[in-house]
MILUM-546191 format. One record per atom (N, C-alpha, C): x, y, z; atom name; residue in one letter; chain; residue number from 1. Coordinates in pm, 1 decimal, decimal comma, always signed. Example, Ala and Ser with C-alpha at 12.3 -4.5 7.8 and 13.67 -1.06 7.14 Angstrom:
<drenbas>
<east +1319,0	north -569,0	up +780,0	atom N	res A	chain A	n 1>;
<east +1230,0	north -450,0	up +780,0	atom CA	res A	chain A	n 1>;
<east +1320,0	north -330,0	up +780,0	atom C	res A	chain A	n 1>;
<east +1285,0	north -225,0	up +708,0	atom N	res S	chain A	n 2>;
<east +1367,0	north -106,0	up +714,0	atom CA	res S	chain A	n 2>;
<east +1290,0	north +3,0	up +787,0	atom C	res S	chain A	n 2>;
</drenbas>
This chain:
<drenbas>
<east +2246,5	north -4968,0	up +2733,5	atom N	res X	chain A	n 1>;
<east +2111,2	north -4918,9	up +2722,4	atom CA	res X	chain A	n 1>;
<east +2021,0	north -5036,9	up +2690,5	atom C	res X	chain A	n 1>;
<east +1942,6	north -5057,9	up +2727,0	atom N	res X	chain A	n 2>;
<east +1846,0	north -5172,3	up +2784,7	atom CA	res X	chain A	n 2>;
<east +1774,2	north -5148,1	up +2638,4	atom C	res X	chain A	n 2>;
<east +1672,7	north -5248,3	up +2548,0	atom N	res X	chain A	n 3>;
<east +1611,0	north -5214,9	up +2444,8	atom CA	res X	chain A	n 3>;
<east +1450,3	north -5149,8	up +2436,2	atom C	res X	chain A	n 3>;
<east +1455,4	north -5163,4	up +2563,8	atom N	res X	chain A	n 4>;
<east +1346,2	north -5080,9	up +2587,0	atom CA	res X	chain A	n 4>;
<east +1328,9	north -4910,2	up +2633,0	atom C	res X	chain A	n 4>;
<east +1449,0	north -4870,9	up +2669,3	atom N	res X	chain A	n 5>;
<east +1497,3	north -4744,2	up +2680,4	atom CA	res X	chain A	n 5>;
<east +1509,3	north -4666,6	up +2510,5	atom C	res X	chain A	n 5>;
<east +1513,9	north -4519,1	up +2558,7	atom N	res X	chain A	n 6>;
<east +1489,3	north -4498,8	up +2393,1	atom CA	res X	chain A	n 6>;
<east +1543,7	north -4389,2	up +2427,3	atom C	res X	chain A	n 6>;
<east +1666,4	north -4308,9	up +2312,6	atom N	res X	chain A	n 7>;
<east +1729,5	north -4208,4	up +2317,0	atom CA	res X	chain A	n 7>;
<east +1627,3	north -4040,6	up +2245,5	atom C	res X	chain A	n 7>;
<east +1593,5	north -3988,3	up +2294,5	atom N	res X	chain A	n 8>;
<east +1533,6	north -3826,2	up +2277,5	atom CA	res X	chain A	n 8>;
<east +1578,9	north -3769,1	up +2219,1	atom C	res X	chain A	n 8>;
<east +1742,5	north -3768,5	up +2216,5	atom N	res X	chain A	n 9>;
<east +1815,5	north -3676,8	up +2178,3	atom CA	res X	chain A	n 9>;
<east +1745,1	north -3611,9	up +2016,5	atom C	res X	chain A	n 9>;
<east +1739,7	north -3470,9	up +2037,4	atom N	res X	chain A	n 10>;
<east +1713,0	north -3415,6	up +1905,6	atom CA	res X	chain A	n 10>;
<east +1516,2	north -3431,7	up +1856,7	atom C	res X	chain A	n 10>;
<east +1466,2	north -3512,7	up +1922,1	atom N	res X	chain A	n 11>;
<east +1344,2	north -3500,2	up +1909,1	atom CA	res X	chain A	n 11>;
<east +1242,4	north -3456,9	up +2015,5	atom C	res X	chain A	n 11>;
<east +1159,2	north -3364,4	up +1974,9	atom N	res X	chain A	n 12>;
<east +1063,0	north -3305,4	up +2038,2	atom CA	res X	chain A	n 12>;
<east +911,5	north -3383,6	up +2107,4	atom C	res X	chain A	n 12>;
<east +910,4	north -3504,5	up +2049,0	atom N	res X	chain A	n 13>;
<east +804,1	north -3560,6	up +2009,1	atom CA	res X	chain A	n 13>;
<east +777,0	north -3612,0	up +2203,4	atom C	res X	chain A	n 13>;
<east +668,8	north -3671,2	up +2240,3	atom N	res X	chain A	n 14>;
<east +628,8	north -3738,9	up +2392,7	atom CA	res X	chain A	n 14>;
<east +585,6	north -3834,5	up +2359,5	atom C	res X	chain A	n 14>;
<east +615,8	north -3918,3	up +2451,2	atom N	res X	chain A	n 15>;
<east +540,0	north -4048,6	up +2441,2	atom CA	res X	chain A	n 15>;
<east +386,8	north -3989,9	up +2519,3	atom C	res X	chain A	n 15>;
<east +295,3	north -4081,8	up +2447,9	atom N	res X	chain A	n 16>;
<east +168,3	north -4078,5	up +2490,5	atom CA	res X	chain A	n 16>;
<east +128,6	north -4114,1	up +2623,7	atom C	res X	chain A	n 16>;
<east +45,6	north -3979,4	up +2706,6	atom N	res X	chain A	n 17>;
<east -30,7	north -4061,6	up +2867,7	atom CA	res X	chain A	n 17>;
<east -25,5	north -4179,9	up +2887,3	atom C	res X	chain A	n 17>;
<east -116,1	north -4251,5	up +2809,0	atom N	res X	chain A	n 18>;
<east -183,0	north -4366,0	up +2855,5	atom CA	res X	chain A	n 18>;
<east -108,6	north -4481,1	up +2779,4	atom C	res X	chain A	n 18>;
<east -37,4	north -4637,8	up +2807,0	atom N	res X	chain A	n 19>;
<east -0,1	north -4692,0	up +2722,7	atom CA	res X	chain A	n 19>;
<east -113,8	north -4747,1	up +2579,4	atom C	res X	chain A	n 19>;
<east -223,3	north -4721,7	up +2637,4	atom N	res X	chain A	n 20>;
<east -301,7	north -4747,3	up +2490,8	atom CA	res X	chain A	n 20>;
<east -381,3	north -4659,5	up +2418,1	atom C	res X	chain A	n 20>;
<east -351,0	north -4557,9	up +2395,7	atom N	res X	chain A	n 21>;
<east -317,1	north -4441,2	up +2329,4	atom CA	res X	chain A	n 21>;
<east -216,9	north -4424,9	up +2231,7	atom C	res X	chain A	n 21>;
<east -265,9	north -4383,7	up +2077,6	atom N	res X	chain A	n 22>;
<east -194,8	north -4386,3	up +1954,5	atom CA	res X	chain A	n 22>;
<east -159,4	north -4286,0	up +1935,3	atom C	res X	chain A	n 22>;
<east -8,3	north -4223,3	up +1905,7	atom N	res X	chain A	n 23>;
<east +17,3	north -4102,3	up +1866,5	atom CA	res X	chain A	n 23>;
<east +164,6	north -4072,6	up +1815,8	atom C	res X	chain A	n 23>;
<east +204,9	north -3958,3	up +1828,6	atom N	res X	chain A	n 24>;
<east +340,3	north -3986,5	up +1812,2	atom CA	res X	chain A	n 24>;
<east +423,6	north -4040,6	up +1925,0	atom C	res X	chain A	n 24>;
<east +539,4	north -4076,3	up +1863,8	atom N	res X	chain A	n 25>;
<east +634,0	north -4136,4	up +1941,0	atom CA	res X	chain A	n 25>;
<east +772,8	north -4070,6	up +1940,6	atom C	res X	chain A	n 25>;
<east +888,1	north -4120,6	up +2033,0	atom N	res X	chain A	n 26>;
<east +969,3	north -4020,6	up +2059,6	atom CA	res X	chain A	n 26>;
<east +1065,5	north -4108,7	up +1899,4	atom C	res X	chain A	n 26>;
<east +1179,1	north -4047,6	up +1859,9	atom N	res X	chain A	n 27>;
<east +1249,7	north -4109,2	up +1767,3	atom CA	res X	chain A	n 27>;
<east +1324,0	north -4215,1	up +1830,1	atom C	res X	chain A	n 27>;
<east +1396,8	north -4265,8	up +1790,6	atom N	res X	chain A	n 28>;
<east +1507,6	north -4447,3	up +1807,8	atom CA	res X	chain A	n 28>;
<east +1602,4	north -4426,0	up +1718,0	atom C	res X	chain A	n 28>;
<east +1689,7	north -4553,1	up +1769,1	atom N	res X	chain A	n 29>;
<east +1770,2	north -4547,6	up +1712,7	atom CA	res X	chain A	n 29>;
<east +1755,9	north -4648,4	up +1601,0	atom C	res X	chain A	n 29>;
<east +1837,7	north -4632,5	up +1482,1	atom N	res X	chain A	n 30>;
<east +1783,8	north -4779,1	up +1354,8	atom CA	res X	chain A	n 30>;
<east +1883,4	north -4847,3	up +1374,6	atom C	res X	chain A	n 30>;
<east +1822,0	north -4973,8	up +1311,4	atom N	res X	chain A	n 31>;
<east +1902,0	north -5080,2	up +1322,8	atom CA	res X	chain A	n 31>;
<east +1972,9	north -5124,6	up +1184,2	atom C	res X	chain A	n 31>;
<east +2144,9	north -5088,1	up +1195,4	atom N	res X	chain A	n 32>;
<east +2166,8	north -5112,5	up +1078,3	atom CA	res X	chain A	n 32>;
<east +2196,4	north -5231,2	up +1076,9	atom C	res X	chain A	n 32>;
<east +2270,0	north -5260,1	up +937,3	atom N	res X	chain A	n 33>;
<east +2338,3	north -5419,8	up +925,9	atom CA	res X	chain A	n 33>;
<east +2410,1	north -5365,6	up +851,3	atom C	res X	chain A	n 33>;
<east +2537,6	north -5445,0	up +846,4	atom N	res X	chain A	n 34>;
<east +2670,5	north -5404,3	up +741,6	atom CA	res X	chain A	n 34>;
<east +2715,3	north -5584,2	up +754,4	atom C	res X	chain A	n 34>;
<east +2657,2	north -5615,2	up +572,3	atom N	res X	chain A	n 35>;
<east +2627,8	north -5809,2	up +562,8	atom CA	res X	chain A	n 35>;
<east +2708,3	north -5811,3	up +439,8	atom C	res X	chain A	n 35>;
<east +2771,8	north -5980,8	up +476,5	atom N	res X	chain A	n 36>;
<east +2804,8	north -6024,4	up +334,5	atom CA	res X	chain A	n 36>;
<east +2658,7	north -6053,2	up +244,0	atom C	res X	chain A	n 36>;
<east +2629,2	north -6043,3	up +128,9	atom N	res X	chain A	n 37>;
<east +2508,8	north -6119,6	up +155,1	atom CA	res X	chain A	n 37>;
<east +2520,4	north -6271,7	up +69,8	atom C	res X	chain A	n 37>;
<east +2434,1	north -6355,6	up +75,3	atom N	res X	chain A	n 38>;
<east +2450,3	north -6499,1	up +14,0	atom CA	res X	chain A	n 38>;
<east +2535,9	north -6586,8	up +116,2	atom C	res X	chain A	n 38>;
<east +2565,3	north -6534,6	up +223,1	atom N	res X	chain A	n 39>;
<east +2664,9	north -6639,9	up +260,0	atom CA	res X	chain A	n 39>;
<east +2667,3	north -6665,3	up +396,0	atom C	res X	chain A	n 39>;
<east +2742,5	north -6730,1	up +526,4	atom N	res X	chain A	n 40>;
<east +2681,9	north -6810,9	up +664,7	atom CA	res X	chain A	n 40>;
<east +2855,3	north -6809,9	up +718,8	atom C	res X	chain A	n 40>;
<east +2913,1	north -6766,3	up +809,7	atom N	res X	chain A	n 41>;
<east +2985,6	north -6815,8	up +811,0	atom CA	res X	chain A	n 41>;
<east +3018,8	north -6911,9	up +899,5	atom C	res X	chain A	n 41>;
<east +3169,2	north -6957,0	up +935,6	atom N	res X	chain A	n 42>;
<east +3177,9	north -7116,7	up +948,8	atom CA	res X	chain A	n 42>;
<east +3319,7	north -7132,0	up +999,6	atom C	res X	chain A	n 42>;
<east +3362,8	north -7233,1	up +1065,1	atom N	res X	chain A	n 43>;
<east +3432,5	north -7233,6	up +1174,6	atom CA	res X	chain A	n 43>;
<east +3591,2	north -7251,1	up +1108,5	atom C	res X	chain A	n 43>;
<east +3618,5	north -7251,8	up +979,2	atom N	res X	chain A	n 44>;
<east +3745,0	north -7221,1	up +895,1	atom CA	res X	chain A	n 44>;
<east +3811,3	north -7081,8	up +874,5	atom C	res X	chain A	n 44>;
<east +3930,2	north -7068,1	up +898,7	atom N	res X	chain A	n 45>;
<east +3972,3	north -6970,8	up +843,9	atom CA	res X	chain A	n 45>;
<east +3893,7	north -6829,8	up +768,8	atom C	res X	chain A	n 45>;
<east +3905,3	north -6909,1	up +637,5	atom N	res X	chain A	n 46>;
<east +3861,4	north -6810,4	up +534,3	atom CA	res X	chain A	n 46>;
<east +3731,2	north -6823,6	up +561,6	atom C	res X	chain A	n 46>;
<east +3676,2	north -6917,6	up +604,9	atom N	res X	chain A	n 47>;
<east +3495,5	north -6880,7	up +645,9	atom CA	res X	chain A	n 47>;
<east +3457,4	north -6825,2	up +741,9	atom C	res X	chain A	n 47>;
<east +3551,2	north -6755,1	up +798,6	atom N	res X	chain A	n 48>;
<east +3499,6	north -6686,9	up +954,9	atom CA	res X	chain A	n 48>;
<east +3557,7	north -6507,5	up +913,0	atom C	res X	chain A	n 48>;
<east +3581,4	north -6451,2	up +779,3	atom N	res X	chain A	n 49>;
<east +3595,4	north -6384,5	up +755,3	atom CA	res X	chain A	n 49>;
<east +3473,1	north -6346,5	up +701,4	atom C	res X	chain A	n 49>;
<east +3448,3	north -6213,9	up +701,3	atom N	res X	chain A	n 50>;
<east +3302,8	north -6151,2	up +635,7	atom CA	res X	chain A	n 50>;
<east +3366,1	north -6042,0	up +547,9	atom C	res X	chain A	n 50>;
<east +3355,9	north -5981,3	up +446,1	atom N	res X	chain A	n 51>;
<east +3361,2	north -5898,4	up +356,3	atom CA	res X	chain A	n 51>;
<east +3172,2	north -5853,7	up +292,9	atom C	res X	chain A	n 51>;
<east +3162,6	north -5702,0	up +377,8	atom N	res X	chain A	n 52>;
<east +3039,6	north -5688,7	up +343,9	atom CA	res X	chain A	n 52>;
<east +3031,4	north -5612,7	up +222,4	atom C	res X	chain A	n 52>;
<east +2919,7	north -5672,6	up +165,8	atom N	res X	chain A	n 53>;
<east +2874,2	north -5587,4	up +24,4	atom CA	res X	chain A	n 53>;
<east +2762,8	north -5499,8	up +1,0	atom C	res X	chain A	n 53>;
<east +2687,7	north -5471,8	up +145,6	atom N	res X	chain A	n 54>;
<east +2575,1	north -5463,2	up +167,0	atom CA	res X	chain A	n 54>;
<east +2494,4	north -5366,1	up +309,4	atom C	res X	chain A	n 54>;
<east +2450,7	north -5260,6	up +301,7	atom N	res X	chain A	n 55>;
<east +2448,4	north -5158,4	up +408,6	atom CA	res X	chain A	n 55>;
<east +2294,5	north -5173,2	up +404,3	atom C	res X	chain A	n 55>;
<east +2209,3	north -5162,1	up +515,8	atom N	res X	chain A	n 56>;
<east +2066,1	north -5186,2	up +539,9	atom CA	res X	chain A	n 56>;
<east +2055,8	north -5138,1	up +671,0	atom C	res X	chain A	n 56>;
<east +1907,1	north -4998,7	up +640,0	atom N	res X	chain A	n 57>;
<east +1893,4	north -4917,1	up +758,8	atom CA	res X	chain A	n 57>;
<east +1729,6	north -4965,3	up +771,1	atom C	res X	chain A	n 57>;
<east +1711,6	north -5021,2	up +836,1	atom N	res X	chain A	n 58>;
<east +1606,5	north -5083,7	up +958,3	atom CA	res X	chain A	n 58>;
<east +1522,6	north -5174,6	up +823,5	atom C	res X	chain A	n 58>;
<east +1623,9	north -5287,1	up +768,7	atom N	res X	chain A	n 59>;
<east +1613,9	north -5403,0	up +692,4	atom CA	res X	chain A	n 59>;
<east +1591,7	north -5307,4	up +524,8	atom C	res X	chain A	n 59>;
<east +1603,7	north -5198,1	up +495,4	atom N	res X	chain A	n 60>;
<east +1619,2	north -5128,7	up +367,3	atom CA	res X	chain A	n 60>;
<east +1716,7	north -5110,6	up +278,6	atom C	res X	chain A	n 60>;
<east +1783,8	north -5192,1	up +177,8	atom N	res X	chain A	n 61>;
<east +1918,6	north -5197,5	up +121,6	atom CA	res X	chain A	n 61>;
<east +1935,0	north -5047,2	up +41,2	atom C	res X	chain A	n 61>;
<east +2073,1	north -4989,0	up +105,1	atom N	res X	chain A	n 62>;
<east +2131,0	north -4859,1	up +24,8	atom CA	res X	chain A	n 62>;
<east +2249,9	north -4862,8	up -9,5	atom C	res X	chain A	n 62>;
<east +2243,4	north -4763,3	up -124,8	atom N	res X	chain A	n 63>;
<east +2391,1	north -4784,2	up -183,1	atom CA	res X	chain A	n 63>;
<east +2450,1	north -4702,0	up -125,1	atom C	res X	chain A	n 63>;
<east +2575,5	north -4658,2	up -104,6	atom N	res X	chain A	n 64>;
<east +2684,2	north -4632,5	up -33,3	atom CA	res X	chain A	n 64>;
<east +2814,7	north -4638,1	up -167,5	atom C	res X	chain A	n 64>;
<east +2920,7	north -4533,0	up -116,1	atom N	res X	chain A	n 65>;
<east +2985,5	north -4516,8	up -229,8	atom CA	res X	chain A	n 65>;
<east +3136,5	north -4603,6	up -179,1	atom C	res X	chain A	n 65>;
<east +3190,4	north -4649,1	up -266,8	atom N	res X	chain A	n 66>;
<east +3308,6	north -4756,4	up -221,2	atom CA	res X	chain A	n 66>;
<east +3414,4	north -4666,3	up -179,5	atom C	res X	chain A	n 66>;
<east +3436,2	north -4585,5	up -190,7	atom N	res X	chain A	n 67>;
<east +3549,5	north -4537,0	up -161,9	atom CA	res X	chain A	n 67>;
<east +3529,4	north -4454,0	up -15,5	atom C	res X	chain A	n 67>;
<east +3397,4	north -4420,4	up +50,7	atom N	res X	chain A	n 68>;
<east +3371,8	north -4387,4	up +164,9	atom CA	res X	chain A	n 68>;
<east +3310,2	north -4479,5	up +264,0	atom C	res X	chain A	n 68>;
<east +3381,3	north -4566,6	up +352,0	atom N	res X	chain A	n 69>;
<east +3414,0	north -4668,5	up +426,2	atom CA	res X	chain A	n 69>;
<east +3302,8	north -4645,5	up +556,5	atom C	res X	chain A	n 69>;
<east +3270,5	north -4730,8	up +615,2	atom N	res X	chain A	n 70>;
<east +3166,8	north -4707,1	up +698,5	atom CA	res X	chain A	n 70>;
<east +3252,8	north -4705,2	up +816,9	atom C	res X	chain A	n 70>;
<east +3194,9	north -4620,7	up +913,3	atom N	res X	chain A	n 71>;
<east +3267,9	north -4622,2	up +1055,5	atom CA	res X	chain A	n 71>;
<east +3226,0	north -4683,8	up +1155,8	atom C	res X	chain A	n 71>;
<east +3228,9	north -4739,6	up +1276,9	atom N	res X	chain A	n 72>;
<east +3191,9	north -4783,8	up +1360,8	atom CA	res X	chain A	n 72>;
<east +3248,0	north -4749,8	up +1488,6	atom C	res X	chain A	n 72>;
<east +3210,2	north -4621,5	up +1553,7	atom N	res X	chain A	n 73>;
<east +3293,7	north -4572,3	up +1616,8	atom CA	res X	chain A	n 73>;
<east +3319,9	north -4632,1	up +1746,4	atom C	res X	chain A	n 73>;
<east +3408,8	north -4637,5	up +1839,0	atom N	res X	chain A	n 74>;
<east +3498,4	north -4670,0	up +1966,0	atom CA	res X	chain A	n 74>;
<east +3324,6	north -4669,1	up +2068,8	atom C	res X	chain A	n 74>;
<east +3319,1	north -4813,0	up +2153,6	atom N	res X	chain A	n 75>;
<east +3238,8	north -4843,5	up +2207,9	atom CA	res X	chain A	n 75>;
<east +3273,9	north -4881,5	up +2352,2	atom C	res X	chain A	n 75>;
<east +3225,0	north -4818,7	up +2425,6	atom N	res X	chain A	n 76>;
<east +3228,6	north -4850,8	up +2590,2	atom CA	res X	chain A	n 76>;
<east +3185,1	north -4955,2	up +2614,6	atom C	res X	chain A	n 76>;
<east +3189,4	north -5091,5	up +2669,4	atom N	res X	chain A	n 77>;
<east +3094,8	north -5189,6	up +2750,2	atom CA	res X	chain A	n 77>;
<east +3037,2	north -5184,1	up +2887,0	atom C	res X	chain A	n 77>;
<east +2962,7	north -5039,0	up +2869,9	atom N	res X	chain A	n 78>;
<east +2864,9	north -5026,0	up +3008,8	atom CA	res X	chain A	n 78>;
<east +2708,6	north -5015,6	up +2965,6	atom C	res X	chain A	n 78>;
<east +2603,2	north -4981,5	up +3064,1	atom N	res X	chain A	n 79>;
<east +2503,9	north -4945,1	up +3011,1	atom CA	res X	chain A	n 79>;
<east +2410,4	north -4868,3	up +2938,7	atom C	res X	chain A	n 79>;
<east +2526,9	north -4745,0	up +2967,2	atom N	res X	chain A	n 80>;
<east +2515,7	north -4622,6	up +2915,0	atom CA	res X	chain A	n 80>;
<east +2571,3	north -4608,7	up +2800,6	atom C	res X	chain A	n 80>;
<east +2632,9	north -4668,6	up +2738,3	atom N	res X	chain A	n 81>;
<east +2697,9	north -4676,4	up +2621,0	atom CA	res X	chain A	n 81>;
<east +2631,4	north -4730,5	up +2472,0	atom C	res X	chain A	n 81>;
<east +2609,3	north -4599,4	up +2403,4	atom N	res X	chain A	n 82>;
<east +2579,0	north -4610,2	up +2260,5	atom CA	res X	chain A	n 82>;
<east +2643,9	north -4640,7	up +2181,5	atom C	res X	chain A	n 82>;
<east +2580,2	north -4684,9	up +2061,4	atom N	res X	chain A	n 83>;
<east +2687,8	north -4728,5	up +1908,2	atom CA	res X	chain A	n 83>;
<east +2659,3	north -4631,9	up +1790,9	atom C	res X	chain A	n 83>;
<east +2739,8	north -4539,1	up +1782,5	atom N	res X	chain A	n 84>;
<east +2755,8	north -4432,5	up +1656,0	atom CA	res X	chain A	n 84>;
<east +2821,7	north -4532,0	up +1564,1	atom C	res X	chain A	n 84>;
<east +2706,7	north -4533,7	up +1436,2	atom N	res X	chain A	n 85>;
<east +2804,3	north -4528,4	up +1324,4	atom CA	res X	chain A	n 85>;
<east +2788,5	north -4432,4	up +1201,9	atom C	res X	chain A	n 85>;
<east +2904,5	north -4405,8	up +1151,6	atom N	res X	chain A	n 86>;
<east +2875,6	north -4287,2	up +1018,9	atom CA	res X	chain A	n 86>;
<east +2898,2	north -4395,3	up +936,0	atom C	res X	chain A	n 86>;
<east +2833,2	north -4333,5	up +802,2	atom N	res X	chain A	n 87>;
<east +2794,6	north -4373,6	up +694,5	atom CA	res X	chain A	n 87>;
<east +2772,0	north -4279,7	up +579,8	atom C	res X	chain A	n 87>;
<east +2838,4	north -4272,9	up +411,5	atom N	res X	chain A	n 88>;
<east +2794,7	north -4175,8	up +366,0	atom CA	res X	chain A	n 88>;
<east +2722,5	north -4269,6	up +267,1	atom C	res X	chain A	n 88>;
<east +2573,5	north -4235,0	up +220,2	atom N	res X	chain A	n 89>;
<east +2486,5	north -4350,8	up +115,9	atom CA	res X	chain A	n 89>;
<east +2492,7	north -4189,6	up +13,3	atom C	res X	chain A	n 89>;
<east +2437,3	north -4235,2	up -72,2	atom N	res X	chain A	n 90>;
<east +2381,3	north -4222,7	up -223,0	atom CA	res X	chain A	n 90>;
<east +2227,0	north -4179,5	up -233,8	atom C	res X	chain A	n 90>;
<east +2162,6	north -4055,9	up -235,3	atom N	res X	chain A	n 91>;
<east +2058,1	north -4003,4	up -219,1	atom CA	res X	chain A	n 91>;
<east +2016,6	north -3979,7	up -341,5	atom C	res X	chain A	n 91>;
<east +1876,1	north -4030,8	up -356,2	atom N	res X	chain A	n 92>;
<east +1772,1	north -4005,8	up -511,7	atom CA	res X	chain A	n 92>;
<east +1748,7	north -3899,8	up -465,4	atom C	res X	chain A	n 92>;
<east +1697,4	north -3824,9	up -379,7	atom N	res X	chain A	n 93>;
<east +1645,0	north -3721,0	up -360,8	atom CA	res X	chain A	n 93>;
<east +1679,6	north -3715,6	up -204,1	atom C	res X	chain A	n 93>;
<east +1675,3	north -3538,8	up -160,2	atom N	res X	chain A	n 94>;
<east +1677,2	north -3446,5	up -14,9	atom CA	res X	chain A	n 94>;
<east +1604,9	north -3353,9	up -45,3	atom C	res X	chain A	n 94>;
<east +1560,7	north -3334,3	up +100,1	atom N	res X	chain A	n 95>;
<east +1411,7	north -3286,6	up +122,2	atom CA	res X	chain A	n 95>;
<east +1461,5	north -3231,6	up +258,5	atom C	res X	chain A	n 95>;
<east +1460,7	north -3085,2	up +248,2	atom N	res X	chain A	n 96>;
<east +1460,5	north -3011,0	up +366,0	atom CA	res X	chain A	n 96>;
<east +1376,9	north -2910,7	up +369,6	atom C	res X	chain A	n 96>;
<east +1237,2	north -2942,5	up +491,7	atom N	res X	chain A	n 97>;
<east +1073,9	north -2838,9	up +452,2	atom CA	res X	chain A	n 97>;
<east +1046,7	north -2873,4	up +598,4	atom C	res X	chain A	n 97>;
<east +955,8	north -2783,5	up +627,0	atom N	res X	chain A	n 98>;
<east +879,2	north -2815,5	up +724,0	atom CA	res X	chain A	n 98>;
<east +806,2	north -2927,0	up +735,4	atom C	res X	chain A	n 98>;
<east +765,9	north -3016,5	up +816,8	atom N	res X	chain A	n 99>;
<east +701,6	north -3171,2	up +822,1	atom CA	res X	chain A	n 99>;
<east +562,1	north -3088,5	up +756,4	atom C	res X	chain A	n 99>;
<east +512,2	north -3053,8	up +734,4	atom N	res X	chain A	n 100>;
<east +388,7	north -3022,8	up +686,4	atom CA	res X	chain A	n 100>;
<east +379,2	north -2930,5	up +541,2	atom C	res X	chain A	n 100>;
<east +468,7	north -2953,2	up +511,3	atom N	res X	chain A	n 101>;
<east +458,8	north -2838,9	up +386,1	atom CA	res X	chain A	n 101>;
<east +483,0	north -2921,6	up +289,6	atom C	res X	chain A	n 101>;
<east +431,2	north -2937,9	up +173,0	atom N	res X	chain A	n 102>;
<east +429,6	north -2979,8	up +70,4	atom CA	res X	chain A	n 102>;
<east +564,4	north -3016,9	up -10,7	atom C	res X	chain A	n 102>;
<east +561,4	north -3135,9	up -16,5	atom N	res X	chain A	n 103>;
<east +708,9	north -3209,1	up -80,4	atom CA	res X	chain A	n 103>;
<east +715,3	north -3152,3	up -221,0	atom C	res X	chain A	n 103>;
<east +675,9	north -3094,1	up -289,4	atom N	res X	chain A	n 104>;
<east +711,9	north -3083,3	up -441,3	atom CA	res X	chain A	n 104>;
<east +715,7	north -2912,2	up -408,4	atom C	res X	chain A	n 104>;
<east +797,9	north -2813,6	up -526,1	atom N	res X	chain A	n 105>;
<east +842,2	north -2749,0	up -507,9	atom CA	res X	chain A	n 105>;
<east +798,8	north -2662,6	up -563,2	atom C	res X	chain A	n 105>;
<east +731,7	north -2484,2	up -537,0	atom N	res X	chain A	n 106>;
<east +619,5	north -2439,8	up -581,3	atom CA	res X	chain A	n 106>;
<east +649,0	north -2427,0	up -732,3	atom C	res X	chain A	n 106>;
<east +558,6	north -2432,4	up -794,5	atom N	res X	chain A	n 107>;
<east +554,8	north -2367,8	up -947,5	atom CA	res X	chain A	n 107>;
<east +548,6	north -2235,7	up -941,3	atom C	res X	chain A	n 107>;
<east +613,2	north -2131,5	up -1068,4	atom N	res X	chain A	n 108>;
<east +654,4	north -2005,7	up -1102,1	atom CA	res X	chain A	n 108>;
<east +596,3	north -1987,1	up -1244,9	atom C	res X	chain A	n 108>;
<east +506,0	north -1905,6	up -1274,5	atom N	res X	chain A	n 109>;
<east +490,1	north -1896,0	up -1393,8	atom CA	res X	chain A	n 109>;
<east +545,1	north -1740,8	up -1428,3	atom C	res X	chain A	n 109>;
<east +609,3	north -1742,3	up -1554,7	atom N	res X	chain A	n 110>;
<east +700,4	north -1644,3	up -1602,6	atom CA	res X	chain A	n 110>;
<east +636,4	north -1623,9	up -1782,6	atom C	res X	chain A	n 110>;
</drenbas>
């Protein structure tokens, strides 16, 4: 898939008529990284090994729990071919509402 192609799947959204026209856009895919961090590697042995410490969804560092391993699932080398990866992170907060409805949660007086 070329980087200018863009996957739909699951979103409703259109790209806009005109290219200079502001609006919504269809969703993408993010760009993760799974990094050592502090370090370069290098044409030795033990320096051409990476041990990552570090999960980042479109350059945003998250924690992730050690004992649930990141996947990188089985990849075709054609054009049509996507890269799934699962991942389980560590959530301060979930939020499941309508895009327009108010993020905080109604008050009840009793």
């Amino acid at each position: 898939m070329a980087d200018s192609d863009e996957a739909t799947h699951g979103s409703t959204l259109q790209r806009p008529d005109s290219g200079g026209e502001h609006g919504p856009r269809p969703a993408r895919g993010a760009v993760i990284e799974i990094v050592e961090k502090g370090r370069a590697t290098d044409d030795t042995t033990a320096g051409s090994l990476i041990v990552p410490d570090e999960i980042r969804i479109n350059g945003q560092p998250l924690l992730s729990p050690r004992e649930c391993p990141v996947k990188v699932h089985e990849m075709q080398l054609d054009d049509s071919s996507l890269v799934c990866v699962t991942l389980t992170l560590l959530a301060r907060r979930v939020s499941v509402r309508a895009e327009h409805d108010h993020d905080t949660p109604p008050t009840h007086n009793t």
